[in-house]
C-alpha positions as CSV (number, residue, x, y, z in Angstrom):
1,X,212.6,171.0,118.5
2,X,209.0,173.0,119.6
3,X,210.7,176.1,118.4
4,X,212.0,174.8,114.8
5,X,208.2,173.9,114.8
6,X,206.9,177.2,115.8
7,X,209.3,179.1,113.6
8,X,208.9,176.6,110.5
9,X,204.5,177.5,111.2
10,X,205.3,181.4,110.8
11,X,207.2,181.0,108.0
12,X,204.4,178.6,106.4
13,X,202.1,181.2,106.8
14,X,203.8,184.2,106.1
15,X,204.5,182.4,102.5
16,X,201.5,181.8,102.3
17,X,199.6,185.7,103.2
18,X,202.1,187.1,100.8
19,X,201.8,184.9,98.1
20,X,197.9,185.3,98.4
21,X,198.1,189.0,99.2
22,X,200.1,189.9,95.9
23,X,197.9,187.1,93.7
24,X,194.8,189.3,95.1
25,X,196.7,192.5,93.8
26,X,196.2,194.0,97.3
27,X,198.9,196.1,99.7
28,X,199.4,195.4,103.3
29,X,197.4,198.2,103.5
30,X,194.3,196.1,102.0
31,X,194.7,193.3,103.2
32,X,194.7,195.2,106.6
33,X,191.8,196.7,106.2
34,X,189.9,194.1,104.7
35,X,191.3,191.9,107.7
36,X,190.6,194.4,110.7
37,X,194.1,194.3,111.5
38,X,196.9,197.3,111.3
39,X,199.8,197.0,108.5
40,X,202.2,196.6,111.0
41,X,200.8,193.3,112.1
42,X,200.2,192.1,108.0
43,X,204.5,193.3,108.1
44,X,204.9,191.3,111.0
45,X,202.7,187.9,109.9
46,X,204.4,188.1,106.3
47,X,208.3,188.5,108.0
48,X,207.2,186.0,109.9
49,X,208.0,188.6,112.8
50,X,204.8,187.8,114.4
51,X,202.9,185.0,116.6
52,X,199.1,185.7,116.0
53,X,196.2,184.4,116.9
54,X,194.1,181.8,115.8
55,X,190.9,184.5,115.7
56,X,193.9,186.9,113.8
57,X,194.7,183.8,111.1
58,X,190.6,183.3,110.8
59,X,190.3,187.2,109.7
60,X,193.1,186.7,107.4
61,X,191.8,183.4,105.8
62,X,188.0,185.4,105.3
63,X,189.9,188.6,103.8
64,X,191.7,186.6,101.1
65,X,188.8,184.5,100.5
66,X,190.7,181.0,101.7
67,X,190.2,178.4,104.5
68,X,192.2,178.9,108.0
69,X,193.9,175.2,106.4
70,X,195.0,177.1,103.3
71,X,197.2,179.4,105.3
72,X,198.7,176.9,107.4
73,X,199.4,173.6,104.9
74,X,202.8,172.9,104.2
């Protein structure tokens, strides 16, 4: 059950990165940038490819202009 969980988070947020990423009008590439984080993480996060951390969800939330709750609500 844990890993449905942990799977079922990732996907949450890598719905909800994309979905704010492309709203924003920004690439990967943006959102890396403005995030301090490489593209190949933003790939990762949005595949849902990719555990991050809680300091890497907190850039995120500040680069799309959202709360660290925003990103991980169902």
């Amino acid at each position: 059950m844990a890993r449905k969980d942990i799977q079922a988070a990732r996907r949450i947020l890598a719905h909800h990165v994309r979905r704010l990423r492309v709203a924003r009008q920004m690439s990967q590439e943006d959102l890396a940038d403005a995030a301090e984080l490489s593209q190949d993480q933003i790939s990762e996060i949005e595949n849902a490819k990719h555990s991050t951390t809680l300091d890497n969800i907190q850039r995120l939330a500040l680069a799309l202009g959202v709360t660290v709750a925003d990103l991980l609500h169902e």
